[in-house]
C-alpha positions, 0 to 999 in steps of 0.5 A: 495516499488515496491513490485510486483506492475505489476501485480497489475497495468498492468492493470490500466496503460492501461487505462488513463482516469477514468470514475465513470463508471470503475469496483471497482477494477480498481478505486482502482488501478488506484487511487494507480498507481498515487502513485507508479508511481509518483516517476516515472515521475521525482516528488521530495520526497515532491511531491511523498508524496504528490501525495501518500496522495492524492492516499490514500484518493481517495482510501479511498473514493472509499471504502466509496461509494461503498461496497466492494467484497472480492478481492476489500477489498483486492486490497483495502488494497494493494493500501493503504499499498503500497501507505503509504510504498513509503511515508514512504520510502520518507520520510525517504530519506528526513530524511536521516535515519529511523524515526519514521514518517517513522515507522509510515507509515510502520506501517499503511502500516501493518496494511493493510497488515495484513487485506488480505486474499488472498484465497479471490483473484484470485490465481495470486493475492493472491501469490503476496499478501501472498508475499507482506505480508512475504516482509513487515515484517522484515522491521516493525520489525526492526521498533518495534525494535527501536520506540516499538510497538504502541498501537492496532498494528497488530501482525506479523504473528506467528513465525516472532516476 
């Protein structure tokens, strides 16, 4: 999903190289931008999802050596989320149909999402990511509708179910 993701990159892309020395904030999204931009450089489904994986891990890692504020857990989540979104969407290009791999990576991709709180973020972020959550749920549940609910999933938000 290309869900809004100038905001969130706009000001990544700006910058080429990373240096250990960057703001929190901006190693997470650069490690996202290499993800969402990936499909953007002519890179095939296999290595789309292979360059969201390693996104996901690099974000993963900056989050395990640094304590996060609440915006960054926020953009933390947001990465993660639209990093296993285009996964699971190409995947499901590959399988030609929805899967349940392809559910599975949305349903990570919830899970973050679910983790907000956007009175956390700057008010241009937290729109974004208010509407990123609205976006995100009718795809989970036409998920849920047809592979069931996994264990310990996050509930949709009151009202969508």
């Amino acid at each position: 999903m290309r869900l809004l993701l100038p905001l969130f990159l706009a000001f990544a892309a700006t910058a080429s190289a990373m240096a250990q020395e960057q703001p929190v904030s901006t190693r997470i999204l650069l490690a996202g931008n290499s993800c969402t931009t990936a499909g953007d450089k002519g890179a095939g489904n296999q290595e789309v999802i292979g360059a969201c994986y390693q996104a996901a891990s690099t974000i993963q890692a900056i989050r395990d050596a640094n304590t996060l504020n609440p915006h960054e857990m926020n953009l933390y989540h947001v990465m993660l989320s639209l990093a296993h979104t285009t996964i699971g969407s190409r995947m499901g290009a590959i399988d030609g149909a929805r899967t349940k791999r392809t559910c599975d990576e949305l349903e990570i991709s919830w899970a973050n999402l679910s983790k907000l709180v956007p009175g956390n973020s700057p008010p241009d972020y937290a729109s974004d990511m208010f509407t990123l959550q609205q976006q995100a749920v009718q795809p989970v549940k036409l998920c849920r509708s047809e592979f069931g609910t996994p264990a310990g999933a996050p509930r949709l938000p009151p009202g969508t179910e």
